[in-house]
N, C-alpha and C positions, 0 to 999 in steps of 0.2 A: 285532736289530730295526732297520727303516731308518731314518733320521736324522728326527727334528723340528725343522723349523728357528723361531727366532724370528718372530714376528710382525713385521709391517712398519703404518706408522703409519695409521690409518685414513684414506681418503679424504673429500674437505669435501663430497662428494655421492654421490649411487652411481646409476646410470645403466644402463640396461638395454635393450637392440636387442630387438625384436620382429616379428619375421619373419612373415609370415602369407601366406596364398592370396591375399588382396586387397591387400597393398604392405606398407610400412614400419613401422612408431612405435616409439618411445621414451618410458621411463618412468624418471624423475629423481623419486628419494628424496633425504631431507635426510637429514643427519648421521649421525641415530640410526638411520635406515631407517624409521620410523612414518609418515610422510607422504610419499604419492606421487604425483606429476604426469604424467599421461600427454599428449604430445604424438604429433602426425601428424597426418595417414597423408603419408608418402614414397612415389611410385610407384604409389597408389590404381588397384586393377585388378588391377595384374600382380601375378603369383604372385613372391614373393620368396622362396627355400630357406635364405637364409643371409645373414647381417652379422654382420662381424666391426670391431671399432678397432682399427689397430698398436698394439702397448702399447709397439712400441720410439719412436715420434714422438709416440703418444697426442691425436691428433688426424686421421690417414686411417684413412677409411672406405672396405672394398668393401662392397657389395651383390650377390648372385648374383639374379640377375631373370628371369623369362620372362615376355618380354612377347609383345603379343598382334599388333604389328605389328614387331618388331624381332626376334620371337623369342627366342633365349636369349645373355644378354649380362650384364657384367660394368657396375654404377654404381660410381663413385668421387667421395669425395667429399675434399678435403685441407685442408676448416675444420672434422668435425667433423660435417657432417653437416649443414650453412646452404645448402653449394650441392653440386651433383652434375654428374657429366660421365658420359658413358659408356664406356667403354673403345675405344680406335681401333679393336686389332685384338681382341677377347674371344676365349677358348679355342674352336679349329675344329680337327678334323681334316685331316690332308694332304690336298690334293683326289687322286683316285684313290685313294683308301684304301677306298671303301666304304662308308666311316664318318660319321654326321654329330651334334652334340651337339644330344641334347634340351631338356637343359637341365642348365647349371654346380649342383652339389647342393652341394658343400664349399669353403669356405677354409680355408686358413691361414696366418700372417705368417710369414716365413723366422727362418732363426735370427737371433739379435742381432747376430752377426758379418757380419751381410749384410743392412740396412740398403737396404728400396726391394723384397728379394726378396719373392714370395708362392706357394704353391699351392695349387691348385684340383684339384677330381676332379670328376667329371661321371657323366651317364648319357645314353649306356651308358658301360660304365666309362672310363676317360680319365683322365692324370697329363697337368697342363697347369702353366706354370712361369711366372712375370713377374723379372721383373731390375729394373723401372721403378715399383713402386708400384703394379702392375694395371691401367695403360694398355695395355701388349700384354702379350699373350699365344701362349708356345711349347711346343707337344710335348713331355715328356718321350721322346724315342725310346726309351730304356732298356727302358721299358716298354712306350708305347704301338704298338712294332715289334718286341718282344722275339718271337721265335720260338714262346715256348710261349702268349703272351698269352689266343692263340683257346679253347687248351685249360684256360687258366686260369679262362676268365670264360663257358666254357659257350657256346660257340659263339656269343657274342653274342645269344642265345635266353635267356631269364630267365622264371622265374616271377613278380619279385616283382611286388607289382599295381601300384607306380607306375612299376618299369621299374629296370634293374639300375643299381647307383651303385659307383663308387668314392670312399671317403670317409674319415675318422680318419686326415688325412693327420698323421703324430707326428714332427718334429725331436729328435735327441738332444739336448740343450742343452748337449752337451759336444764335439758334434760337427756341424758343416751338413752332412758327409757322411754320414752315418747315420739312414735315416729307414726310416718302417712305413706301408705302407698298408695298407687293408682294405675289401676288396669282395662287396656284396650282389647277386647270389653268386659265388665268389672262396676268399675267405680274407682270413689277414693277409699279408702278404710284407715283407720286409727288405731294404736297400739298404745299404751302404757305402760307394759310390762315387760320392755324390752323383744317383744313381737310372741310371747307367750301365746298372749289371746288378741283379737282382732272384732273390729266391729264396723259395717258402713257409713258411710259420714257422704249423703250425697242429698240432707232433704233441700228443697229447692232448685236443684240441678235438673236441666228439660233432658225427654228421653224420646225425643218428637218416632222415631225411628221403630219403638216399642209398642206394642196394645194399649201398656199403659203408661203414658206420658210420665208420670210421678212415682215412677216402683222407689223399694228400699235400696236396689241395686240393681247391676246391669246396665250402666251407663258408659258413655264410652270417653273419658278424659284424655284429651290429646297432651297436657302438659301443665301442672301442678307445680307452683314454687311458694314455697315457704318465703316470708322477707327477713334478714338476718336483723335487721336494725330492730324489728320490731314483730317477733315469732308466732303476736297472736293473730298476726294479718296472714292468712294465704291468698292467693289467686290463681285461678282455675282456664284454661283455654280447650273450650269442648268442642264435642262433634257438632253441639249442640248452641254454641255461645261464648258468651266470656261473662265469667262470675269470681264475685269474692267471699269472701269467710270472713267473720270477726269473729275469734273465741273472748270470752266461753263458746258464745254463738252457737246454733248449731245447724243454721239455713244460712246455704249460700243465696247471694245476692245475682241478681240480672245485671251487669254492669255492659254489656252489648247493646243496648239498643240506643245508645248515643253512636254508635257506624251508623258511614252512612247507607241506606238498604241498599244503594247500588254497588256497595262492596261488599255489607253484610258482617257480618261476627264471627265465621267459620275460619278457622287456621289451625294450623299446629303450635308452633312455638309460642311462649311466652318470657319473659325475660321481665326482672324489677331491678331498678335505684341501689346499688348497694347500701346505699344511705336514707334514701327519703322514698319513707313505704307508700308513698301517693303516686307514684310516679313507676310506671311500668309501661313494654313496650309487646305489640304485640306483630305477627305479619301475613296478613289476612290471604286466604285463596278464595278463588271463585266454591261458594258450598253449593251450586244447584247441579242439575244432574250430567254435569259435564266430567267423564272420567273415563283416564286418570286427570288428576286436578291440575288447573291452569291458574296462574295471577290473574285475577278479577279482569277480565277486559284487555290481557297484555298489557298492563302498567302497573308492574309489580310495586309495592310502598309500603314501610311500615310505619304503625299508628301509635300515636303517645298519646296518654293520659297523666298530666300533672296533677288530680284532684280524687283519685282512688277508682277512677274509671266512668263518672259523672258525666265526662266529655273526652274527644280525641281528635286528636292534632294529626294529618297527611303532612309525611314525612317521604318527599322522594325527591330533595333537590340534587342532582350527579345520579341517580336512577334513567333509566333506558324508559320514556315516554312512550313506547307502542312498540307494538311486536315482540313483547320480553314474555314470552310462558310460563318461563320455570316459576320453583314455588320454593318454601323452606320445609325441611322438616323439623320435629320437634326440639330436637337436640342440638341445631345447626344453626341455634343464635346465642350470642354471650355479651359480657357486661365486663369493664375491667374495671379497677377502682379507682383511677386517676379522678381529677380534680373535676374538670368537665368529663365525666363520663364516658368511655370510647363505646358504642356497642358495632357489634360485628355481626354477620350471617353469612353461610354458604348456599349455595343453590343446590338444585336438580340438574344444572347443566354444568357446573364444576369450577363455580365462579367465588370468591369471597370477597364481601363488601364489607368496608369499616367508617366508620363515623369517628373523628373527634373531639364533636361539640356537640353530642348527646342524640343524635339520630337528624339534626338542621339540615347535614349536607351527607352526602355520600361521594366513595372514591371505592374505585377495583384495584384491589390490593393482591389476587391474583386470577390469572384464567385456565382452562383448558387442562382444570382436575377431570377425575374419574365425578360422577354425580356424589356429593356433599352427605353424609347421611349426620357427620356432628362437627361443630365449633364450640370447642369450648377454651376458653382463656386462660392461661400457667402465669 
């Protein structure tokens, strides 16, 4: 069984980015998490995909923004989030390449041992690198020149409806050379060399949507997390299912088919235990041919697995029992490290829910945002 690690000491507030179509806000709970302050809006208008804090300085902020006169660009902020700059040079394509970014979808902070590093993925897909904090921004070539890229990512021609991403950008935390991407649609892929060279990592992975079920790639991964306690475990929430990894490993596992069929295995988000790698949480949409997507039946719920995905637990006590449509996106559920675990998610309809005691009960902690596109926890 993979490691559980001790708890680490609860924070004197707890703080939550909130990403939406129409800009920024934050939402600062006290102590116990029962009272919660929503501040904003940052960026009011533009579409913002993603905010993350460095947890290594614990005070810069990026912002991924499309704005509506600057187009798609990188905010930073290095008090926290009081002021903002914009990035000089934000993630672009080589000129001559063909290529141009729609807009920045993912962050993520470097390893710890690299301190200022960051990465981004974009749409269409794109591995874009900072050295400075997220003032400029460079090309991973590795990838974004790699020879089979085109065939990887579908000829740059994509189904999905808001346009292809590359995103779940994962550090090994025992390595800055070692890292996972995953692209809708794509795959996952693996790097070693610090993103020099790249390779697919998707056998076992269903591709039911494809000619051929089982390719080496071209799969479509809604949302990939490495587990920090325990980095040889990942888990996978696809178009397709939910599956995990054990490395060496090199086939993912089916761990979906303990839902139950009348909910199914289909969703975006996935979230883990910061602590105990058995335990992750997932929040299922209806996947049959209803779209755009609805909660299973209008009774929205997320599902836990305490045993590495074996079994899952309906979780929707304070959840709206009928008539609730909205759904999550991939980026718009999080985890904080308190003692009992808080997890949290936003909606499609501009709603944020949070849990205390590990996904048991539910509370509306705010309403009547712009639609949710990310939550993630500061």
């Amino acid at each position: 069984m993979p490691p559980r690690l001790k708890s680490s000491a609860a924070p004197r507030r707890n703080e939550l980015l909130v990403a939406t179509r129409k800009g920024l806000w934050t939402l600062t709970g006290d102590i116990a998490r029962r009272s919660w302050k929503l501040a904003g809006p940052h960026f009011l208008g533009h579409i913002v995909h993603h905010a993350v804090l460095d947890p290594r300085d614990g005070k810069t902020l990026l912002a991924a923004a499309r704005t509506g006169h600057l187009g798609p660009t990188i905010f930073r902020s290095t008090d926290r989030g009081r002021s903002w700059k914009e990035a000089a040079r934000p993630p672009a394509f080589r000129e001559g390449s063909g290529r141009s970014v729609e807009h920045t979808f993912w962050l993520t902070p470097g390893h710890a041992a690299q301190p200022g590093v960051w990465y981004a993925g974009t749409s269409p897909q794109g591995l874009f690198r900072s050295a400075d904090g997220g003032a400029t921004w460079d090309g991973v070539d590795g990838f974004n020149a790699h020879p089979q890229r085109k065939a990887w990512c579908g000829g740059d021609k994509d189904g999905t409806p808001d346009g292809p991403k590359l995103h779940s950008i994962v550090i090994d935390p025992r390595d800055p050379a070692h890292l996972y991407v995953s692209m809708s649609s794509g795959g996952t892929f693996e790097s070693t060399d610090a993103g020099a060279g790249w390779r697919p990592l998707n056998r076992g992975v269903k591709a039911d949507f494809l000619p051929d079920p089982d390719p080496e790639f071209g799969h479509d991964p809604h949302c990939v997390r490495l587990h920090p306690a325990a980095p040889d475990r990942l888990y996978q929430q696809n178009h397709c299912g939910i599956f995990r990894l054990d490395r060496p490993g090199e086939g993912w596992i089916d761990i979906g088919a303990g839902m139950p069929k009348s909910v199914g295995a289909i969703g975006f988000p996935l979230v883990v235990h910061p602590r105990d790698a058995d335990t992750l949480w997932v929040f299922p949409m209806d996947g049959t041919r209803v779209w755009p997507r609805v909660s299973p039946g209008g009774r929205p719920a997320a599902y836990r697995s305490v045993n590495g995905g074996r079994t899952w637990q309906r979780q929707a006590t304070g959840l709206p029992k009928t008539q609730a449509w909205w759904t999550v996106k991939r980026q718009a559920m999080t985890v904080d490290h308190a003692t009992a675990v808080g997890v949290y998610f936003g909606t499609t309809s501009g709603e944020v829910w949070g849990s205390r005691d590990e996904g048991r009960s539910w509370k509306c902690l705010a309403r009547n945002l712009p639609h949710i596109y990310a939550v993630e926890a500061a």
